[in-house]
C-alpha positions in Angstrom: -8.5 115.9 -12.7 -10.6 116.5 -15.7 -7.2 114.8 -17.9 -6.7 112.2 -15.1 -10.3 110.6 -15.6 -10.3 111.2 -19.4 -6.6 108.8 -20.0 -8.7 106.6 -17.1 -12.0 106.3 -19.7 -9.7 105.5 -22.7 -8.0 102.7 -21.3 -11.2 101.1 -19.7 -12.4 101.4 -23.0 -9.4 99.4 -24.5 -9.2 96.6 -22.0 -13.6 96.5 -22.7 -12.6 95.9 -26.8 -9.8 93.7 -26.2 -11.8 90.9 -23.8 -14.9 91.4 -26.7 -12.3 90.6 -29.4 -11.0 87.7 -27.6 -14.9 86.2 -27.4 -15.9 86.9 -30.7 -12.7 85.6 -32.4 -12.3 81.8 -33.7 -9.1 80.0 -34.3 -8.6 78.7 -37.9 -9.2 75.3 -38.2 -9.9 72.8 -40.8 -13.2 72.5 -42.8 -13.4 69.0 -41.7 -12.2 69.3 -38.5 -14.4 71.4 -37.3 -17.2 69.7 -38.7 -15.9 66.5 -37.0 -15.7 68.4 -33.9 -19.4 69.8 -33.9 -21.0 66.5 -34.9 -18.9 64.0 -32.1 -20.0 67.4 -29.6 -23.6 67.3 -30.0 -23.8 63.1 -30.2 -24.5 61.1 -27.1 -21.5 58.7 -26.1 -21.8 55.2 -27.4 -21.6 52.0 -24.8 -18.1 50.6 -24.5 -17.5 47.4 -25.7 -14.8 44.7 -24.6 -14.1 40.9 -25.9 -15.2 39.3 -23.3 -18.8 40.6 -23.7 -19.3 37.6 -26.7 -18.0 35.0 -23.9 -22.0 34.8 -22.5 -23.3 34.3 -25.5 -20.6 31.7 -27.0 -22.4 28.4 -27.5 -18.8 26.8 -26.5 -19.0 29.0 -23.3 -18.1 26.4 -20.3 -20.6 27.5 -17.3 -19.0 26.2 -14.3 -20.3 26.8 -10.7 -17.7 26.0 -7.7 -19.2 23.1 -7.1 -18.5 21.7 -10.4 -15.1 23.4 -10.6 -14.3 21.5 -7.6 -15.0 17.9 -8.2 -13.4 18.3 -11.8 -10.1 19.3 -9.6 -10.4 16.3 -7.6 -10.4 13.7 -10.3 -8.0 15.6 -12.5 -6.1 17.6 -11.2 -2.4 16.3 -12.0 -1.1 17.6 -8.4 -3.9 15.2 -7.2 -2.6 12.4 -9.3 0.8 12.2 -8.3 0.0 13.0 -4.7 -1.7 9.5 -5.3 0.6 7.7 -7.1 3.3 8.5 -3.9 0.2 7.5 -1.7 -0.1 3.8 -3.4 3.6 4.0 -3.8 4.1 4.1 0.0 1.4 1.3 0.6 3.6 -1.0 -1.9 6.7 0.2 0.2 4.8 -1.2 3.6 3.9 -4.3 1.6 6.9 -5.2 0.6 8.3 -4.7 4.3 6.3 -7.7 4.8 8.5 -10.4 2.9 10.7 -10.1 6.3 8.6 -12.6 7.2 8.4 -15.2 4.1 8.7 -18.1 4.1 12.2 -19.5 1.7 12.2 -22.5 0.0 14.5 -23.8 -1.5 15.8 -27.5 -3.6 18.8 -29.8 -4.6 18.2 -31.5 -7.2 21.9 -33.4 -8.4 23.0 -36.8 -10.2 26.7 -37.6 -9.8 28.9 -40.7 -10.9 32.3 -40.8 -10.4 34.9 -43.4 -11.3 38.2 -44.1 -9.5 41.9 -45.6 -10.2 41.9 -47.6 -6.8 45.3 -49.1 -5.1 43.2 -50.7 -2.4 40.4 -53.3 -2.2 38.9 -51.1 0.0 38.8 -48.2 -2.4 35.4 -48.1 -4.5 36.1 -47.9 -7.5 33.0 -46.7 -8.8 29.6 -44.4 -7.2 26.6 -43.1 -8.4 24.9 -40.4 -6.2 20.9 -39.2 -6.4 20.5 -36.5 -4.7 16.9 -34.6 -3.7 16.8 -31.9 -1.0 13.9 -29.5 0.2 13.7 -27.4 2.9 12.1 -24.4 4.3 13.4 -21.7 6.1 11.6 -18.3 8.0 12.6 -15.1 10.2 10.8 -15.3 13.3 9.1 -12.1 14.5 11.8 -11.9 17.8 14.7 -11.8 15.6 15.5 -15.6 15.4 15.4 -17.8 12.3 14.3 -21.6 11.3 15.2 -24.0 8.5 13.7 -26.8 8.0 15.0 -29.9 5.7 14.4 -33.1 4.1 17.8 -34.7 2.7 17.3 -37.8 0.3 20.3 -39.4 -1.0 20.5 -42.9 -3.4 24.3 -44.2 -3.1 25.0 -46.7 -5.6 29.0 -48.1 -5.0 31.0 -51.1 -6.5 33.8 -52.4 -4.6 35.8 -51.2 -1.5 33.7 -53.6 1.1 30.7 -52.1 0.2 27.9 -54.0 2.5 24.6 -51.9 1.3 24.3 -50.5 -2.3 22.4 -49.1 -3.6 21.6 -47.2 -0.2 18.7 -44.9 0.6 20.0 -42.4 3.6 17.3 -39.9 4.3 17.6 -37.3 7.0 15.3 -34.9 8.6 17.6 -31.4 10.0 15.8 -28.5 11.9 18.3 -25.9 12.5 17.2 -22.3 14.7 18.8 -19.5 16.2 17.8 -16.4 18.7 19.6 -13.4 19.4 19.5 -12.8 23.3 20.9 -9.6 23.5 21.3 -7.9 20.3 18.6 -7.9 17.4 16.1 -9.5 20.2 13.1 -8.1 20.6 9.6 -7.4 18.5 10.6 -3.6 17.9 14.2 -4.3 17.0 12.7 -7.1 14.4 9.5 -4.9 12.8 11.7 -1.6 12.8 11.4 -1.7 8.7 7.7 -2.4 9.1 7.1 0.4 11.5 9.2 2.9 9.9 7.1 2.4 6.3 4.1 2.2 8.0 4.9 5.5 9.4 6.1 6.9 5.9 2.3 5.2 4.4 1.2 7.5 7.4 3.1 10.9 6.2 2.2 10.1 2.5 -1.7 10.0 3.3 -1.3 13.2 5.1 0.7 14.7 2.1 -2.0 13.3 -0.1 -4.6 15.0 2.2 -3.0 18.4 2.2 -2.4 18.4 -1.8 -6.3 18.0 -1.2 -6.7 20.9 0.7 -4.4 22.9 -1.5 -5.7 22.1 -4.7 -9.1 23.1 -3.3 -7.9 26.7 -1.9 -6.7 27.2 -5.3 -9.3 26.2 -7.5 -11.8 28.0 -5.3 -9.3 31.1 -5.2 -9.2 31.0 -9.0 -13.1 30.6 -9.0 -13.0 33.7 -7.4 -10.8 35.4 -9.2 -12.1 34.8 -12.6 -15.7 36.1 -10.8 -13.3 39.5 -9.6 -11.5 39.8 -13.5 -15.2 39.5 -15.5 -16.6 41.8 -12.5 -13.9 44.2 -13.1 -13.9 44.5 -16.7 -17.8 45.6 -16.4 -16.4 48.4 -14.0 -13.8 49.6 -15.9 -16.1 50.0 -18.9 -18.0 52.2 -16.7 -15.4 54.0 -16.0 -13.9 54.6 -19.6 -17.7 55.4 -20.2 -17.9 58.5 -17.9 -14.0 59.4 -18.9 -15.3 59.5 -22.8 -18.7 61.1 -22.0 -16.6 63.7 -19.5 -14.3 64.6 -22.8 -17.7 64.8 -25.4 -19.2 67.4 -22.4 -15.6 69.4 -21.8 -15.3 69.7 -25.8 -18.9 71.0 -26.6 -17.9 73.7 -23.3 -14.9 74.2 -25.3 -17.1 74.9 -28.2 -19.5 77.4 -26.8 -16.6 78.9 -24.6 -17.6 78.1 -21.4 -14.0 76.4 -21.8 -10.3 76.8 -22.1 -9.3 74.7 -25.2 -6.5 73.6 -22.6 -9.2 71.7 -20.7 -9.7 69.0 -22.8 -6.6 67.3 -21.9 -7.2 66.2 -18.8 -10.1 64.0 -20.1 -8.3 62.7 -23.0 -5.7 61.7 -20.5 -8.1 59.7 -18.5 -9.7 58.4 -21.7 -6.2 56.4 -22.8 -5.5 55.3 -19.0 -9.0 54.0 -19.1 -8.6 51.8 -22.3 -4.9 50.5 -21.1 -6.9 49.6 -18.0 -9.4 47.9 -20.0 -7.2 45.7 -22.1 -5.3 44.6 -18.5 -8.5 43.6 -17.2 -9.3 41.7 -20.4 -6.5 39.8 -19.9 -6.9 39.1 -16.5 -9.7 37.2 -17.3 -7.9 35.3 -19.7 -5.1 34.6 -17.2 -7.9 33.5 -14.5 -9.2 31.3 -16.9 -6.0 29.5 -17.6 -5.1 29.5 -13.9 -8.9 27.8 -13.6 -8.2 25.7 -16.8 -4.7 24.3 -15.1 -6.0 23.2 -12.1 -9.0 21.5 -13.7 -6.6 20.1 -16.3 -9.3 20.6 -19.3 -8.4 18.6 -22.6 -6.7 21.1 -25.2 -9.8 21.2 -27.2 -11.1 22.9 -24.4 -8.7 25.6 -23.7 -10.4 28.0 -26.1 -13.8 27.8 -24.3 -14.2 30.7 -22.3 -15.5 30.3 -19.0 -18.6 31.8 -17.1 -18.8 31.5 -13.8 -22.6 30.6 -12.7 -22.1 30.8 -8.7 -23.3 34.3 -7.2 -20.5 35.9 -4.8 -22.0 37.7 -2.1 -20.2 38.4 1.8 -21.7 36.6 4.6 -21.1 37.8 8.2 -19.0 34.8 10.2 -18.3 34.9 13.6 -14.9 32.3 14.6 -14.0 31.7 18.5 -10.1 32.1 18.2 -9.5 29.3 21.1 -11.8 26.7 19.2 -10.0 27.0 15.8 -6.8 27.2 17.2 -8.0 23.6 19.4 -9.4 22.4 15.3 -6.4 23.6 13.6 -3.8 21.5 16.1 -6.4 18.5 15.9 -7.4 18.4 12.2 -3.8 19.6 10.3 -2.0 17.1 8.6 1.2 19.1 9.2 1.2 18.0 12.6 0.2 14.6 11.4 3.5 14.5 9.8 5.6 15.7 12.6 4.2 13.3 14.9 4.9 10.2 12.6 8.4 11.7 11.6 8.7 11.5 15.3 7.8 8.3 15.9 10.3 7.2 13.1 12.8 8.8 14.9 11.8 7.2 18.3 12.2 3.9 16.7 15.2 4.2 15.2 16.6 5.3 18.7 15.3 2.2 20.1 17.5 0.7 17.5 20.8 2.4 17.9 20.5 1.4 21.9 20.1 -2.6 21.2 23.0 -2.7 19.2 25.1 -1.2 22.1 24.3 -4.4 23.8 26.2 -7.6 23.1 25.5 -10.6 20.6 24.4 -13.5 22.5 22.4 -15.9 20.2 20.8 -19.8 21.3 21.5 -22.1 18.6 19.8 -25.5 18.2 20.4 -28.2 16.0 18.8 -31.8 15.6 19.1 -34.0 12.8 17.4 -37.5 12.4 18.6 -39.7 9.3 17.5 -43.7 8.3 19.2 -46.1 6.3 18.0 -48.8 3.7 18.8 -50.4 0.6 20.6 -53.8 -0.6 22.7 -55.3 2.3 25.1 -58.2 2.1 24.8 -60.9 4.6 28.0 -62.3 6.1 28.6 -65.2 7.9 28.5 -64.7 12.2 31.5 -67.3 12.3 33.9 -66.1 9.3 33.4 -62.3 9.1 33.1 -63.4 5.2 30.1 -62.5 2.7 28.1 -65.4 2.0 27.1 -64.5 -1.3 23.1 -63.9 -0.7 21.6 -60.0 0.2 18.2 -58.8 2.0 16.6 -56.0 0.7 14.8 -52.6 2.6 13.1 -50.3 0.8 12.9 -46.3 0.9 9.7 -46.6 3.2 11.9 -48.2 5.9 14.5 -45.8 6.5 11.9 -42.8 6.3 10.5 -45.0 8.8 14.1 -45.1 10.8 13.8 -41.2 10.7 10.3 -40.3 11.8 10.8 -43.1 14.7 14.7 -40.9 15.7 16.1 -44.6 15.3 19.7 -42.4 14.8 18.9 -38.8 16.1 21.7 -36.2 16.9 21.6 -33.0 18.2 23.3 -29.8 19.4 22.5 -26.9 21.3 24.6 -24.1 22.6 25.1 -20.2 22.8 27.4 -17.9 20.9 28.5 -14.4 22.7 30.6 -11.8 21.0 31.4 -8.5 23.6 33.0 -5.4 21.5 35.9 -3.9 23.5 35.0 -0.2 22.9 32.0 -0.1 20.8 32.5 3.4 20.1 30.7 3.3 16.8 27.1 2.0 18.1 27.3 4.2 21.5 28.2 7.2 19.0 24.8 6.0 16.8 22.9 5.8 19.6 23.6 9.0 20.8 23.1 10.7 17.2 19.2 9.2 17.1 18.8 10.9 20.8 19.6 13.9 19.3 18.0 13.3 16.2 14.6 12.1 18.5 14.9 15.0 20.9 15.1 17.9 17.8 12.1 16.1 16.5 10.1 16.9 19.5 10.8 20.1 19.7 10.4 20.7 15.7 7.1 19.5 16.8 6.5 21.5 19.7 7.3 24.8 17.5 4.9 23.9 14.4 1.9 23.1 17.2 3.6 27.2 18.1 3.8 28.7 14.7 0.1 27.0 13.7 -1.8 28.4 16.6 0.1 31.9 16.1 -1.2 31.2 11.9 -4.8 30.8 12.9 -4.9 33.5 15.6 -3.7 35.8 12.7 -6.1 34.6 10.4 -9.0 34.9 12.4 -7.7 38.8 13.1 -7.4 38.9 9.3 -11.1 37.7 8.9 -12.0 39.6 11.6 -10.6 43.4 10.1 -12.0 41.9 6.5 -15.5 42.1 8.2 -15.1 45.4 9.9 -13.7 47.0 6.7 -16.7 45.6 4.4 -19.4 47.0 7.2 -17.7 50.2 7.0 -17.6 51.2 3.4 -21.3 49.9 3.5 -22.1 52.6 6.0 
């Protein structure tokens, strides 16, 4: 026993030196390492800087609040602007439908003289023509058409029996026609008219949804520049702790409280820390060009760094699902859209069916002319001139025309029946189709918008819960 406890003593008295020797023993190390070592050890941990702390203090610092953010947006924005130039393009379009309805005018103005080689007495052998015509001529709103002109001719002829030269022979014409059957009617006539008005219609609602859009994403870039510069501040804090955690492992190291091993760890979280801190730096750059873009700032003022004044804070809402679903189908222009592209199709269909029908068109025609100039008199008893002439002027034969002295008209119908038609009962049956998938494209947007703003009030709705919980 006596030998067992005495090898027992000597090898608790081994392991006792060994641990002491372990404690009391430094590593080697550098003179000016170590020196290093103790003073960053027993030194506090400086603040951590980043670039964007200069950005308050830059005179050139552009302090925006939403506000301001949002009514520079609005006027410059170059989504905005050619949102509007489609807008005023679309009214121009529905303008221009209008000239269906102009008036056309139009004028003859000719001079003729004509010599011929005569083999008869009766011939002429020589004429000089004045012509001047006007008239006027307009689509009427059921599908018809007028014309109205004013023919004014000067004949002067030498020879051939001529009894009156030179002759005036004005003549007052009115010509119109209506369609029956076929292109009758005040939709089949104003389909153009309707159909830009309705495409006016879409491009305001487009207009009003780049609007909308273009103020989501301004205030969404708003927000997050406010989140980037907020997030740098907290990723400072956080390389802070990592650097004042590595200063407090090392001086533990350094009294040997510590493994030397244990310093890694915080170095480690020391260099995530920075990389963090240069992505968050540069997230604010990116949310300032994202805010820059939508603003569209001058390029001098691209290097101005922005500060957002406007405070961010959470505020409790409470939404009633069945009234913003009853808003949402009410105020979106989405559904503005559809209804118009509908209505486009409904006319076109109303279109397609006319010309299925047959052309059957009234057309009317009365003409009124006078005569006047330099007659010959003739004997009563010889048929034979007598040499002496009487004389009308121009006033007389307008006179003949305005009084019908020598009227002639015409009136009548023309009908034309296609045998098979196939083409226009094939078109009309495409724009059913094409009218009856527009109502139900309709049908599932009303569908997919309600289901949009019963998730987004769910969304809002979990948002809330989530914020009240990690505030308990």
């Amino acid at each position: 026993m006596t030998a067992v406890r005495r090898w027992i003593s000597i090898i608790c008295l081994s392991l006792t030196a060994t641990a002491l020797a372990a404690q009391t023993t430094t590593p080697k190390q550098p003179a000016s390492t170590t020196s290093t070592t103790t003073t960053t050890s027993t030194r506090a941990t400086e603040p951590v800087t980043a670039e964007t702390d200069a950005d308050v203090a830059n005179p050139r610092a552009l302090k925006l609040t939403l506000d301001e953010s949002l009514r520079t947006s609005m006027q410059r924005n170059l989504d905005v602007g050619i949102n509007r130039y489609n807008y005023v393009m679309g009214g121009e379009s529905l303008r221009s439908q209008y000239g269906l309805y102009d008036w056309f005018a139009d004028g003859t103005f000719q001079q003729n003289r004509q010599k011929n080689a005569t083999v008869s007495t009766f011939q002429a052998n020589e004429s000089r023509t004045a012509t001047m015509n006007l008239g006027i001529g307009q689509n009427l709103p059921a599908g018809g058409n007028y014309f109205l002109g004013v023919n004014n001719s000067r004949f002067t002829t030498s020879g051939g029996g001529t009894t009156v030269s030179p002759a005036y022979n004005p003549s007052l014409a009115f010509q119109a026609t209506q369609p029956l059957l076929r292109n009758f009617g005040l939709d089949v006539t104003r389909r153009g008219i309707t159909i830009a008005r309705n495409t006016l219609g879409i491009d305001q609602e487009l207009f009003r949804q780049g609007l909308m859009d273009t103020t989501v994403s301004v205030e969404q870039a708003y927000l997050d520049l406010v989140y980037a510069r907020r997030n740098v501040e907290v990723v400072k804090e956080s390389l802070f702790l990592a650097r004042d955690q590595s200063r407090i492992t090392q001086i533990r190291i350094d009294v040997g409280a510590s493994a030397p091993l244990d310093i890694l760890q915080p170095r480690v979280q020391i260099a995530t820390e920075e990389e963090n801190l240069i992505l968050a730096v540069a997230a604010v750059r990116n949310a300032e060009d994202r805010l820059r873009a939508l603003m569209n700032l001058d390029p001098a003022d691209w290097d101005r760094p922005i500060i957002p004044t406007d405070p961010v804070n959470y505020t409790p809402v409470n939404i009633d699902t069945n009234a913003a679903v009853v808003t949402a189908l009410n105020t979106r222009p989405e559904l503005r859209q559809a209804a118009l592209t509908t209505a486009t199709r409904d006319i076109t269909y109303t279109y397609a069916r006319n010309q299925r029908l047959p052309q059957l068109d009234f057309n009317m025609n009365y003409r009124a002319v006078g005569l006047a100039g330099r007659t010959a008199v003739f004997d009563p008893l010889t048929g034979l001139p007598t040499g002496t002439f009487t004389s009308t002027g121009y006033g007389t034969a307008l006179q003949q025309v305005f009084s019908t002295d020598f009227p002639t008209w015409t009136f009548g119908f023309t009908l034309g029946v296609p045998v098979t038609n196939i083409g226009a009962r094939a078109e009309a049956k495409r724009a059913q189709l094409d009218l009856d998938q527009s109502r139900l494209t309709q049908e599932q947007l009303r569908q997919n918008i309600a289901v949009q703003v019963r998730g987004a009030v769910r969304d809002v709705d979990t948002a809330a819960k989530s914020i009240a919980a990690t505030r308990a």
